[in-house]
gemmi code that builds the backbone of each chain (N, CA, C; Angstrom):
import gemmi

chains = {
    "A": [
        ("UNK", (0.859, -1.205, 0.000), (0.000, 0.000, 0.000), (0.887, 1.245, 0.000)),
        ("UNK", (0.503, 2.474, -0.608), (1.369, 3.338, -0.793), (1.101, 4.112, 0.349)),
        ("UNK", (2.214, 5.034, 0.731), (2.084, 5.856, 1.938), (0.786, 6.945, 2.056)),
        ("UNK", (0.913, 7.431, 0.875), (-0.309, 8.495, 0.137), (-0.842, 8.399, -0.793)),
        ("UNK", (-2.045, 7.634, -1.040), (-3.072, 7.729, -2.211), (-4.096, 8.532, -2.375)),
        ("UNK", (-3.777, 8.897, -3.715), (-4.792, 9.674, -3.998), (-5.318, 9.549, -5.619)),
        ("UNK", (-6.885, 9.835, -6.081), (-7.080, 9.626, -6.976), (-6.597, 10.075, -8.356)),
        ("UNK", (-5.910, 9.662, -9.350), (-5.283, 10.224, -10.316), (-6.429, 10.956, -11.129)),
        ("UNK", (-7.583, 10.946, -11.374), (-8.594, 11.378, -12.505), (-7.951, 11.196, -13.410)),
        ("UNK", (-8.344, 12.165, -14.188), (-8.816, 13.293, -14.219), (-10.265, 13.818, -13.909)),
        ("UNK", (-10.754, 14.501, -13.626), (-11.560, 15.173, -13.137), (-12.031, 16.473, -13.860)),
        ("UNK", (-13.326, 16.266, -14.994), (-13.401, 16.729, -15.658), (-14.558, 17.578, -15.273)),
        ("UNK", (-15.132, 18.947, -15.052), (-16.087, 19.723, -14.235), (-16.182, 20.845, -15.252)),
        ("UNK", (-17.579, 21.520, -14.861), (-18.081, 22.488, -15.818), (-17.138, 23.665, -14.986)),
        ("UNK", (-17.257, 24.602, -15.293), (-17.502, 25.690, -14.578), (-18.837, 26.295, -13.419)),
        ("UNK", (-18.046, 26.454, -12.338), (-19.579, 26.526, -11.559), (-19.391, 25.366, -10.241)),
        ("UNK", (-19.090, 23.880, -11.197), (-19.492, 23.021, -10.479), (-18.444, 22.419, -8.777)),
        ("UNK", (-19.139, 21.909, -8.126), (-18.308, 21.506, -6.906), (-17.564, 20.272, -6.979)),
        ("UNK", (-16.475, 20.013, -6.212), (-15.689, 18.839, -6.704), (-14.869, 18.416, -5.794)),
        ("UNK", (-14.724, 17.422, -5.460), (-13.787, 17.173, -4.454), (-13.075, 16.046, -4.611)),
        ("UNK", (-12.188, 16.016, -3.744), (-10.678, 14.927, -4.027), (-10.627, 14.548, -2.523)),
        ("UNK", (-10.108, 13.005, -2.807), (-9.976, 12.284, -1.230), (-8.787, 12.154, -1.395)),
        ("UNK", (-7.881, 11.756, -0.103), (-6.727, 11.421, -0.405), (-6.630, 10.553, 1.608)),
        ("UNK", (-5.971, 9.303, 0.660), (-5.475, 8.420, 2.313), (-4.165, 7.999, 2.482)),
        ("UNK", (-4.127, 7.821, 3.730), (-2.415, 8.319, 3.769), (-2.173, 6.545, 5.082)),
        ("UNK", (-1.288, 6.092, 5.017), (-1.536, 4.688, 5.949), (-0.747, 4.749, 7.034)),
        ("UNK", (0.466, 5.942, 7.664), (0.869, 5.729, 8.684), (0.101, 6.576, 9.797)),
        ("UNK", (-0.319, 6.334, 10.624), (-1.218, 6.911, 11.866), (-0.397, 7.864, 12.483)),
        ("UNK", (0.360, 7.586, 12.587), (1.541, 8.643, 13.495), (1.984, 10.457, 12.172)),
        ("UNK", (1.007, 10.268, 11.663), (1.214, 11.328, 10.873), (0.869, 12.655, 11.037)),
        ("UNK", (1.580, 13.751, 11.306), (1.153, 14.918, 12.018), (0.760, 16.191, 11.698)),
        ("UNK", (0.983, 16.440, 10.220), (0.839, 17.679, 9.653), (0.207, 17.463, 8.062)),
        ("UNK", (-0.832, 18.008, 7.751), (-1.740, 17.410, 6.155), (-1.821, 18.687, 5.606)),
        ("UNK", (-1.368, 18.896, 4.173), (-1.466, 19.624, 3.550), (-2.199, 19.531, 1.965)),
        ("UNK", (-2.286, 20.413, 1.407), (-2.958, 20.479, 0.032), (-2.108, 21.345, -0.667)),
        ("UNK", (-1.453, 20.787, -1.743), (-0.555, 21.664, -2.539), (-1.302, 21.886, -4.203)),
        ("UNK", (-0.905, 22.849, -4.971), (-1.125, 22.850, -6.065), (0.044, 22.612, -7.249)),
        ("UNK", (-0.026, 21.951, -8.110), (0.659, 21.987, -9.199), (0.496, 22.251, -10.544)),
        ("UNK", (0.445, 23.409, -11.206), (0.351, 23.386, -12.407), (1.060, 23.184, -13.585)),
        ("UNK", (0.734, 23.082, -14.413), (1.800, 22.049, -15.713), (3.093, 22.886, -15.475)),
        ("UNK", (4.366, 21.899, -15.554), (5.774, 22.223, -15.070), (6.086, 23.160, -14.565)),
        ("UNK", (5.496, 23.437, -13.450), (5.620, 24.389, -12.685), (5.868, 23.615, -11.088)),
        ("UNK", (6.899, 24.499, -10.451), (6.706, 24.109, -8.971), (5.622, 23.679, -8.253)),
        ("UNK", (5.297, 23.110, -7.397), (4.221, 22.968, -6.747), (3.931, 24.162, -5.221)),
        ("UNK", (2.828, 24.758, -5.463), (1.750, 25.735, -3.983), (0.895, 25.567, -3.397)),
        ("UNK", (1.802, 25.907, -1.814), (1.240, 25.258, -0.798), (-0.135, 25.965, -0.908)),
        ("UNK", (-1.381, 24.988, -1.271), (-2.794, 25.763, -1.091), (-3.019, 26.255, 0.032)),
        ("UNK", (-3.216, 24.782, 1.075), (-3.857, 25.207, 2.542), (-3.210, 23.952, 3.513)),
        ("UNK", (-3.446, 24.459, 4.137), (-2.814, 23.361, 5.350), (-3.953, 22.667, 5.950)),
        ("UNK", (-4.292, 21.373, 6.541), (-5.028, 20.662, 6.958), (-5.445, 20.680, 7.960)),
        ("UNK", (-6.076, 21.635, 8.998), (-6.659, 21.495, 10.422), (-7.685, 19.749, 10.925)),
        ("UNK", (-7.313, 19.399, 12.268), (-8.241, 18.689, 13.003), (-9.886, 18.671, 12.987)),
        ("UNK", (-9.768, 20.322, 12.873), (-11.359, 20.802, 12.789), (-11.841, 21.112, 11.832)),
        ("UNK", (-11.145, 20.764, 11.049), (-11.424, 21.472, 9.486), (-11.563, 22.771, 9.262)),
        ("UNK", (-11.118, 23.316, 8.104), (-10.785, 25.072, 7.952), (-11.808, 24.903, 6.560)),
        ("UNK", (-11.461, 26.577, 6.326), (-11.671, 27.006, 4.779), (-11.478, 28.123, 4.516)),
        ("UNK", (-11.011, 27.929, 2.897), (-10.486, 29.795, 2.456), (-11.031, 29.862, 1.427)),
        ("UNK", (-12.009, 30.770, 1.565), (-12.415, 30.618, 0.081), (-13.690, 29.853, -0.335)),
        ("UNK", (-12.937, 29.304, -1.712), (-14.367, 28.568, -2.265), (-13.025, 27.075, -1.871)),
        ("UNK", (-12.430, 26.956, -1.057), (-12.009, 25.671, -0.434), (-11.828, 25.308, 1.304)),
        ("UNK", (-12.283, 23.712, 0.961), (-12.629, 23.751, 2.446), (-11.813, 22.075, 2.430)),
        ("UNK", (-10.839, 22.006, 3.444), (-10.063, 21.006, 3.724), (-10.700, 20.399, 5.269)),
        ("UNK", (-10.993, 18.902, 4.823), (-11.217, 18.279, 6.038), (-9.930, 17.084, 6.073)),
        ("UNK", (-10.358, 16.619, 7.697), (-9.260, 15.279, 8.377), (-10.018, 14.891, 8.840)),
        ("UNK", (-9.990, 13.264, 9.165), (-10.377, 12.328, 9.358), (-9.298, 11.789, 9.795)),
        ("UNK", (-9.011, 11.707, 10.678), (-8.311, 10.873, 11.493), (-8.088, 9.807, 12.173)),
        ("UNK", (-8.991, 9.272, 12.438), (-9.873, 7.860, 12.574), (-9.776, 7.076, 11.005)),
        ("UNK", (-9.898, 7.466, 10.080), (-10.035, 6.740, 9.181), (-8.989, 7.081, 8.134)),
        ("UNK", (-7.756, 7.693, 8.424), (-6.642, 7.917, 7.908), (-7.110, 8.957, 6.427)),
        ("UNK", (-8.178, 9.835, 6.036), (-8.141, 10.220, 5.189), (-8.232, 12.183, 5.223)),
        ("UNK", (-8.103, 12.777, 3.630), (-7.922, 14.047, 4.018), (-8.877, 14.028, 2.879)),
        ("UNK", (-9.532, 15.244, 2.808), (-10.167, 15.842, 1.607), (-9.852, 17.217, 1.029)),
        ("UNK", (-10.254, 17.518, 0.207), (-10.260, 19.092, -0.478), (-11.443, 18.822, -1.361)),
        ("UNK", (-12.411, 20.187, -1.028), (-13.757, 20.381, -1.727), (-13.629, 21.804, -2.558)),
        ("UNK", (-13.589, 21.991, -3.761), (-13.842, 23.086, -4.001), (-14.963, 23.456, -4.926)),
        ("UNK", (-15.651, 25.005, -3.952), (-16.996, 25.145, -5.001), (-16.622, 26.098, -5.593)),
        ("UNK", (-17.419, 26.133, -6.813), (-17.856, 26.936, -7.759), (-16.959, 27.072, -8.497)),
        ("UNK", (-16.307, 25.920, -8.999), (-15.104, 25.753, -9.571), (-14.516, 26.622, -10.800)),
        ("UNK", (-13.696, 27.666, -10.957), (-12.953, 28.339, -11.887), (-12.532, 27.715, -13.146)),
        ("UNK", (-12.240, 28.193, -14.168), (-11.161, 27.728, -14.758), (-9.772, 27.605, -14.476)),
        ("UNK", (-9.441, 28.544, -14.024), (-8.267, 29.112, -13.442), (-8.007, 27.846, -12.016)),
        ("UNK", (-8.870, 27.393, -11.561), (-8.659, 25.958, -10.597), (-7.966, 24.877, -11.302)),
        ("UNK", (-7.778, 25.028, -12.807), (-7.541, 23.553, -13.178), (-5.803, 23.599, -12.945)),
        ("UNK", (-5.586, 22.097, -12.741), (-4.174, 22.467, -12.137), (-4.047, 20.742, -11.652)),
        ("UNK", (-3.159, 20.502, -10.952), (-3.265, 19.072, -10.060), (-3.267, 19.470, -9.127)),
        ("UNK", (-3.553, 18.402, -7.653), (-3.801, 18.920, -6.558), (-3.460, 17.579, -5.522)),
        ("UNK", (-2.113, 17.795, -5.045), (-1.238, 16.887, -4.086), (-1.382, 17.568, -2.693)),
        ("UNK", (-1.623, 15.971, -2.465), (-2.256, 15.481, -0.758), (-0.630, 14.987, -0.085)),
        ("UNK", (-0.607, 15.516, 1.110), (1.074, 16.185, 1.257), (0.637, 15.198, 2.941)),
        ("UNK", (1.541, 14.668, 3.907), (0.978, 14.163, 4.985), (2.867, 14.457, 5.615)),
        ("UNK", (2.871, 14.630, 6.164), (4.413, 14.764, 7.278), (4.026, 14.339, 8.612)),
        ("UNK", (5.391, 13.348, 8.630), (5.318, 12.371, 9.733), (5.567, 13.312, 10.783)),
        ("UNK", (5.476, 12.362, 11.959), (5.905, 12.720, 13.807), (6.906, 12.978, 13.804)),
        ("UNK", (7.645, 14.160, 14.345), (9.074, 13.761, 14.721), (9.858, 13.528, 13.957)),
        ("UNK", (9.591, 14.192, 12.876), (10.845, 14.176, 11.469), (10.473, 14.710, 10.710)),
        ("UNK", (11.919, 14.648, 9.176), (11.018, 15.533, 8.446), (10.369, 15.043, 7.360)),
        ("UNK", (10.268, 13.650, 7.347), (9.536, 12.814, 6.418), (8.134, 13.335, 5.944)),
        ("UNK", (8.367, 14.223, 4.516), (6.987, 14.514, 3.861), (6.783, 13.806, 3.175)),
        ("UNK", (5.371, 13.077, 2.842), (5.190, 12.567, 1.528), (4.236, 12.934, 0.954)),
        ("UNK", (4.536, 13.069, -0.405), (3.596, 13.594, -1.510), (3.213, 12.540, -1.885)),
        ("UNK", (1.440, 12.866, -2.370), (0.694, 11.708, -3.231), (0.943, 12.694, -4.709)),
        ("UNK", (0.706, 11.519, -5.420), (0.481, 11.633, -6.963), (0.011, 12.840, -7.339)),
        ("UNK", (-1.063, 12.890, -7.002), (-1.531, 14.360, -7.219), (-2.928, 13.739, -8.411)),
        ("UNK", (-4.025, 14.424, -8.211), (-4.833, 14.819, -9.028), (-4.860, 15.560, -9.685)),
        ("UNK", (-5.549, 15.047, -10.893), (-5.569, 16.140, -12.161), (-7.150, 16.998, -12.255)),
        ("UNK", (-7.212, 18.052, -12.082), (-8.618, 18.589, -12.341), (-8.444, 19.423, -13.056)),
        ("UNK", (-9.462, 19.267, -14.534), (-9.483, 20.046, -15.939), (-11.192, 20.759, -15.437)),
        ("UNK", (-11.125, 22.033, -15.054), (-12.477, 22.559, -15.504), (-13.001, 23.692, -16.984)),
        ("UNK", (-13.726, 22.912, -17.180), (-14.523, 23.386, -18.932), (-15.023, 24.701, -18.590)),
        ("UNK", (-15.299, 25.374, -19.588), (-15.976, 26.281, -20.064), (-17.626, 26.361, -20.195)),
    ],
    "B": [
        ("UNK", (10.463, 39.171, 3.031), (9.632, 37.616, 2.646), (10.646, 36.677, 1.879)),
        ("UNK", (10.579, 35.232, 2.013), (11.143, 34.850, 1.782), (11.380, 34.088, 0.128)),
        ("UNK", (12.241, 34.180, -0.414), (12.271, 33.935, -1.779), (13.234, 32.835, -2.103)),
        ("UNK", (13.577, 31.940, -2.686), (14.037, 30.744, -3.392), (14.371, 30.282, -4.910)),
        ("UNK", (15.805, 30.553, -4.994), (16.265, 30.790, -6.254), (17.011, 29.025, -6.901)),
        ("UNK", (16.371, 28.906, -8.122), (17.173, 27.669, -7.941), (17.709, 27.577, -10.012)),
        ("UNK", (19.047, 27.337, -10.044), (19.407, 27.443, -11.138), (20.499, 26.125, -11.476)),
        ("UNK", (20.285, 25.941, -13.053), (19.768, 26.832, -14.166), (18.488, 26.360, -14.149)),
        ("UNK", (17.263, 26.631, -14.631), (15.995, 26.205, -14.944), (15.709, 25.155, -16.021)),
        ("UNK", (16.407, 25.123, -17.166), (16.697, 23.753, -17.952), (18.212, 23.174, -17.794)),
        ("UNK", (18.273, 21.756, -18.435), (19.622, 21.320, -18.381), (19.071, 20.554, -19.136)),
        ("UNK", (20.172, 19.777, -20.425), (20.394, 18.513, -20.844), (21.890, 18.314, -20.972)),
        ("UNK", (22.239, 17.267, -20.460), (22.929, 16.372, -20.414), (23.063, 15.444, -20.409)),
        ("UNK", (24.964, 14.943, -21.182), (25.033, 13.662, -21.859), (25.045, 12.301, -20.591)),
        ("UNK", (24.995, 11.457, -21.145), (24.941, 10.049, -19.417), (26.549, 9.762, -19.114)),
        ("UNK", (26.888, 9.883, -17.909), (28.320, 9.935, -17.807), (29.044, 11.401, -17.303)),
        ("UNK", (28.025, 12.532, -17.697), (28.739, 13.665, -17.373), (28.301, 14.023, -15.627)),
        ("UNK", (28.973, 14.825, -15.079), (28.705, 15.454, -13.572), (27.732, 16.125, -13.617)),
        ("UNK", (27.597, 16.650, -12.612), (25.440, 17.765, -12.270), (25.896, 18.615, -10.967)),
        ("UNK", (25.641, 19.566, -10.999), (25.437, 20.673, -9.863), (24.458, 21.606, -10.015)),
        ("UNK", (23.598, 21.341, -9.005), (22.453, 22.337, -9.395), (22.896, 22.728, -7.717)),
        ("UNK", (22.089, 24.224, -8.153), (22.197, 25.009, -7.172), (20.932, 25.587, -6.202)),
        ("UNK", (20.862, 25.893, -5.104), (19.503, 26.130, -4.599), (19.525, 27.392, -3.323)),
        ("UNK", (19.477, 28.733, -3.840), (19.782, 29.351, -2.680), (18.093, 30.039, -1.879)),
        ("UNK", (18.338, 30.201, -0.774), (17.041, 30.875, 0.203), (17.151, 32.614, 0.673)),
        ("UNK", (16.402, 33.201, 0.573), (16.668, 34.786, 0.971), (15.747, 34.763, 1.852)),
        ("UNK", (15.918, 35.436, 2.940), (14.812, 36.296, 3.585), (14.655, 35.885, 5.104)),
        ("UNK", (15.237, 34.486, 5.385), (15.242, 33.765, 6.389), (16.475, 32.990, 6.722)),
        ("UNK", (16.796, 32.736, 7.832), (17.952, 31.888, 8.089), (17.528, 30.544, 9.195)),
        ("UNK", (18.557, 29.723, 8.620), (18.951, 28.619, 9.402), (17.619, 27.686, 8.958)),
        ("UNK", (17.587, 27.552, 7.626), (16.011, 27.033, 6.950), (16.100, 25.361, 7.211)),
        ("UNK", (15.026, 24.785, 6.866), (15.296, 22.984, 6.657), (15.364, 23.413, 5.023)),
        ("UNK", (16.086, 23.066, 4.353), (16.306, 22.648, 2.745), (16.104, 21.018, 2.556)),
        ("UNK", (15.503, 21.517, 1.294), (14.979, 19.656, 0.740), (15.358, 19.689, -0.656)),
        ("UNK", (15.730, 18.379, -1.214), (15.717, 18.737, -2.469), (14.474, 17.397, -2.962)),
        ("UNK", (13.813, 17.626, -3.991), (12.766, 16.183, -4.490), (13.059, 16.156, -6.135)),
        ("UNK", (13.064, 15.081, -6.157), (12.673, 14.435, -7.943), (10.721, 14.626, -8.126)),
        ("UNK", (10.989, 14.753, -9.633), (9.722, 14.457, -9.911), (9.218, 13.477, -11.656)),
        ("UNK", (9.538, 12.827, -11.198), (9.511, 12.127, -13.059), (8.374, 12.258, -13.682)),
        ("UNK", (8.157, 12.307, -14.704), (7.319, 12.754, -15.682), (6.213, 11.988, -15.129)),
        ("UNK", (4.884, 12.597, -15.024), (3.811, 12.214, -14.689), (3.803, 11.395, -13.355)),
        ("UNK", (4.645, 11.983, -12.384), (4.475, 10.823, -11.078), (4.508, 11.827, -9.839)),
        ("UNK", (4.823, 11.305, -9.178), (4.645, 12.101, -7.700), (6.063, 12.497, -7.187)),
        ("UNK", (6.175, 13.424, -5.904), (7.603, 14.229, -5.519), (8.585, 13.092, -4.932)),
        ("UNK", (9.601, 12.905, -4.977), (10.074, 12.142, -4.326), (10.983, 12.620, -3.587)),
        ("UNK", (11.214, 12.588, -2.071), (12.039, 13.020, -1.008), (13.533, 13.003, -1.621)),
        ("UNK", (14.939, 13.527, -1.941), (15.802, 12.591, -2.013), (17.169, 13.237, -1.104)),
        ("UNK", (16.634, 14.624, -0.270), (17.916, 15.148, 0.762), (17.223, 15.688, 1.317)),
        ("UNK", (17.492, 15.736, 2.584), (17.135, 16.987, 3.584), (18.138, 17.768, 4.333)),
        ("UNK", (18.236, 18.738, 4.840), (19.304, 19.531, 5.563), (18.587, 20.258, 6.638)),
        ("UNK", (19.024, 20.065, 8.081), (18.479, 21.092, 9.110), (19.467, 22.178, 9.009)),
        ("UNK", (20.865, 21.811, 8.724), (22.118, 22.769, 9.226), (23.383, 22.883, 8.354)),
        ("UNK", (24.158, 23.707, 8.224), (25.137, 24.117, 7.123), (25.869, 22.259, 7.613)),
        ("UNK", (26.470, 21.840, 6.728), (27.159, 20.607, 6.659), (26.545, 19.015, 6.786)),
        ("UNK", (25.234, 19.222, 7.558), (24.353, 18.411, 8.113), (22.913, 18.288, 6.648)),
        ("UNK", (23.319, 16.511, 6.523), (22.795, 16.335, 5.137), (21.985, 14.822, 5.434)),
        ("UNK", (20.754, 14.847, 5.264), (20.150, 13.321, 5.118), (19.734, 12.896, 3.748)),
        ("UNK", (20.088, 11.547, 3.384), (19.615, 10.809, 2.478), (18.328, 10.159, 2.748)),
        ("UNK", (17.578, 10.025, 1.751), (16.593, 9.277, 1.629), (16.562, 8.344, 0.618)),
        ("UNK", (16.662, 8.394, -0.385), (16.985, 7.610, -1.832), (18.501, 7.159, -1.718)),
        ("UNK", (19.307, 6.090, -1.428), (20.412, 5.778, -2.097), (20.563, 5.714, -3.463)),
        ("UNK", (21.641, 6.380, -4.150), (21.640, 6.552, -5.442), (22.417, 7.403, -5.833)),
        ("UNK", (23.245, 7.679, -7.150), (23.886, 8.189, -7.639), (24.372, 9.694, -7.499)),
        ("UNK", (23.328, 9.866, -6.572), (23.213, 11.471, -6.477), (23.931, 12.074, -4.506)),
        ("UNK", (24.083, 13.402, -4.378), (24.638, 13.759, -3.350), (24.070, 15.108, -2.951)),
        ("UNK", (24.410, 15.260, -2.027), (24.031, 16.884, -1.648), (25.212, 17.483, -0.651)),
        ("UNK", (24.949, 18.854, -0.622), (26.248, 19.569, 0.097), (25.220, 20.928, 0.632)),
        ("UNK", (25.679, 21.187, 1.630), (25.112, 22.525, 1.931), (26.324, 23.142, 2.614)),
        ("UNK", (27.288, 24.030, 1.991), (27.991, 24.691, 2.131), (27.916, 25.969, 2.733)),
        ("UNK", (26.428, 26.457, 2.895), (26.657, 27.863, 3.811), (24.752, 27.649, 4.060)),
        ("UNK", (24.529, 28.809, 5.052), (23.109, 28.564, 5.401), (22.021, 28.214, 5.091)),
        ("UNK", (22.089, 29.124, 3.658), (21.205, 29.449, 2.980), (21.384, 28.983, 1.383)),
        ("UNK", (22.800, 27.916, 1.027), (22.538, 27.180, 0.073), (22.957, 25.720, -0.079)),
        ("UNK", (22.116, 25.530, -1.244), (21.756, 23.412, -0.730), (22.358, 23.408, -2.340)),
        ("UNK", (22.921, 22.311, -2.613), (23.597, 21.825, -3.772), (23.264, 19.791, -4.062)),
        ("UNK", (22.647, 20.157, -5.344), (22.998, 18.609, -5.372), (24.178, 18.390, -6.792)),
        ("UNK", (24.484, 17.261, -6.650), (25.703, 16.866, -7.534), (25.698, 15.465, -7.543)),
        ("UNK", (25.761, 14.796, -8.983), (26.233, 13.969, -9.546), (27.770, 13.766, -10.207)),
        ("UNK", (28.400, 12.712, -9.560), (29.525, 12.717, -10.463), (29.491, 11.901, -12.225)),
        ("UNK", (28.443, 11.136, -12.250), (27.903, 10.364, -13.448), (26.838, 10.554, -13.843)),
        ("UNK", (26.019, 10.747, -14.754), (24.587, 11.204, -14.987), (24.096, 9.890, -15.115)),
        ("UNK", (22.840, 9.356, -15.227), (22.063, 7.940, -15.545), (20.971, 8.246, -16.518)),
        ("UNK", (20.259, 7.682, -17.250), (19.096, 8.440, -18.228), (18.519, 8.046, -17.278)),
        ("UNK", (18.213, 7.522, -16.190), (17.210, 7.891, -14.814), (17.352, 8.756, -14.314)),
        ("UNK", (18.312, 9.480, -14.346), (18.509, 11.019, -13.564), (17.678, 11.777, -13.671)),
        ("UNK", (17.054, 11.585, -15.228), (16.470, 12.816, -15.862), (14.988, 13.068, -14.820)),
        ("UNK", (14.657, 14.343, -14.706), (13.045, 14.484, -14.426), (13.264, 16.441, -13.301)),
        ("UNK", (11.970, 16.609, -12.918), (12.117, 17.916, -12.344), (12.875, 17.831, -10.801)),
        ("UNK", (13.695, 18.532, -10.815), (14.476, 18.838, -9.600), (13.976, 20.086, -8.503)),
        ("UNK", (13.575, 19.789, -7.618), (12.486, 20.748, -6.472), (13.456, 21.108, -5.488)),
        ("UNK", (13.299, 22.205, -5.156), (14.175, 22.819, -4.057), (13.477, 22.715, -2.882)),
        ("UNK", (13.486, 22.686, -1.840), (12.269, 23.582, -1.085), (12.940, 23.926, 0.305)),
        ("UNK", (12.096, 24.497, 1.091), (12.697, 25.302, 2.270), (11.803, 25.048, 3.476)),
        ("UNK", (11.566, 24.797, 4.630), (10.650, 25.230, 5.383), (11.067, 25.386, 6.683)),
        ("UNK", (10.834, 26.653, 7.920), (11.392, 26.718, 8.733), (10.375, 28.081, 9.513)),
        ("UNK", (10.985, 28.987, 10.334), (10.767, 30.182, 10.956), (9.361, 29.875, 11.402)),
        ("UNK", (8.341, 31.011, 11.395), (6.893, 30.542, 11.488), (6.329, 29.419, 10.612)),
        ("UNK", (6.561, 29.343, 9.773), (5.363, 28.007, 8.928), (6.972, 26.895, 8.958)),
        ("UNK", (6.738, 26.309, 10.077), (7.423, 25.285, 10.394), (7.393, 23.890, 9.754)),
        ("UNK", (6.167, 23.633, 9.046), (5.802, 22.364, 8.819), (5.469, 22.923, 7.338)),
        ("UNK", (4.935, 24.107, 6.853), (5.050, 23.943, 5.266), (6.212, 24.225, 4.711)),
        ("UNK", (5.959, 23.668, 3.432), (7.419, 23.680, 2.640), (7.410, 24.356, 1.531)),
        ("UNK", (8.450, 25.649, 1.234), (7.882, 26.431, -0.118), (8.550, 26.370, -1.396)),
        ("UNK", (8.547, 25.957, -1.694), (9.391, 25.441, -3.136), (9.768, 26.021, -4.282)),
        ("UNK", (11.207, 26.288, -4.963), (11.709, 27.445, -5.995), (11.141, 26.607, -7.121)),
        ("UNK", (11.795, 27.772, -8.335), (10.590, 27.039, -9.737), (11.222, 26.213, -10.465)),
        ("UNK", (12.405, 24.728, -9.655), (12.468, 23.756, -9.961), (14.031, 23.967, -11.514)),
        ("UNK", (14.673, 22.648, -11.862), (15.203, 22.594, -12.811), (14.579, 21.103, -13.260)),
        ("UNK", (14.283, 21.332, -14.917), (13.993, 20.637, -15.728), (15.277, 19.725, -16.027)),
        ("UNK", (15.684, 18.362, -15.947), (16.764, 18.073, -15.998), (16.704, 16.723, -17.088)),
        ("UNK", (17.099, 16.790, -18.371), (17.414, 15.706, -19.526), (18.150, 15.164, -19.375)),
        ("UNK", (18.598, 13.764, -19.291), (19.871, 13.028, -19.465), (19.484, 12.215, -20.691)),
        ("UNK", (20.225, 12.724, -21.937), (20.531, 11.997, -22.776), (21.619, 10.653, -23.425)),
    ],
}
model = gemmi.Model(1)
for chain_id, residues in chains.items():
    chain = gemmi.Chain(chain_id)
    for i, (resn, *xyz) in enumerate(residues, 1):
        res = gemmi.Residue()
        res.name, res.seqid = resn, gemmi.SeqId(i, " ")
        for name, pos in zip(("N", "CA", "C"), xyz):
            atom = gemmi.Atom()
            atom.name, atom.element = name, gemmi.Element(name[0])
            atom.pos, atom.b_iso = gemmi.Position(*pos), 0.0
            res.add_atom(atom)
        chain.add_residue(res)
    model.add_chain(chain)
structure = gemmi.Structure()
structure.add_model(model)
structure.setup_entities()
């Protein structure tokens, strides 16, 4: 099982529409969850960081699940300008072990 | 604010030749530096970390090395290239207040032919 899975899509959405990405991560001792963005060959940006209680900025709202090892990112009213990939980031306890998932691809239409 | 310079932005090179890429940090001191692979269509891969000038962790065994010669810059180097070498090379930094995120320069594109 991989450390961080997450769904590859693509993820194909109108404009307008809401959309969200799961991502599960398998070591428990994991302490810090993030949501990064990547757009074509470009560095990857840090979107948002992952709260216990869940946050939101915006038209995005990051939950944890902790009990069930998973993270989400929901975003409404989806842009064009959203399309991009979108890596589920998990950093261990007590080190500096980050790991990046794959990353999702989300294409939103016109 | 802090900024992250990482050069050159492309490279190709032949298999067999050496690699030094460079990775410097402004704005902050005494950073964690990372460096990651990214191969075409796949995910980041860890392959150095640094808390401190001289002080260097591996994660990937492999052809490759790192050096951090002064605070604020991280170096990786190959003495042989591999056509596995090739793929995006990620800098990143994280330290001061945002302790746990990591902010990343705009990468070198790296060919081994």
């Amino acid at each position: 099982r991989k450390e961080v899975e997450q769904d590859p899509g693509p993820f194909n959405v109108p404009e307008g529409a809401t959309v969200a990405f799961n991502c599960t991560y398998s070591n428990s001792a994991s302490q810090s969850f993030f949501w990064y963005r990547q757009d074509c060959r470009k560095e990857p940006k840090l979107l948002m960081s992952v709260y216990s209680s869940g946050n939101e900025d915006g038209r995005f709202t990051a939950q944890l699940n902790r009990a069930s090892q998973y993270i989400s990112l929901l975003i409404r009213d989806s842009k064009l300008s959203d399309s991009a990939t979108y890596l589920c980031v998990v950093k261990w306890t007590g080190g500096f072990k980050t790991i990046f998932g794959a990353g999702t691809r989300l294409f939103v239409k016109a | 604010s802090q900024t992250i310079h990482q050069w050159p932005a492309t490279l190709v090179q032949p298999v067999g030749s050496p690699l030094s890429l460079e990775c410097t940090v402004e704005g902050t001191s005494n950073p964690n530096l990372y460096w990651y692979r990214q191969a075409a269509g796949r995910g980041l891969q860890l392959l150095f970390y640094s808390v401190g000038i001289g002080q260097i962790s591996s994660e990937v065994p492999q052809n490759l090395s790192a050096s951090r010669p002064q605070d604020r810059q991280f170096i990786l180097s190959s003495k042989k290239l591999l056509l596995s070498d090739s793929g995006f090379y990620l800098c990143a930094w994280s330290g001061g207040s945002s302790y746990n995120e990591q902010f990343f320069g705009p990468g070198t594109r790296l060919t081994v032919l």
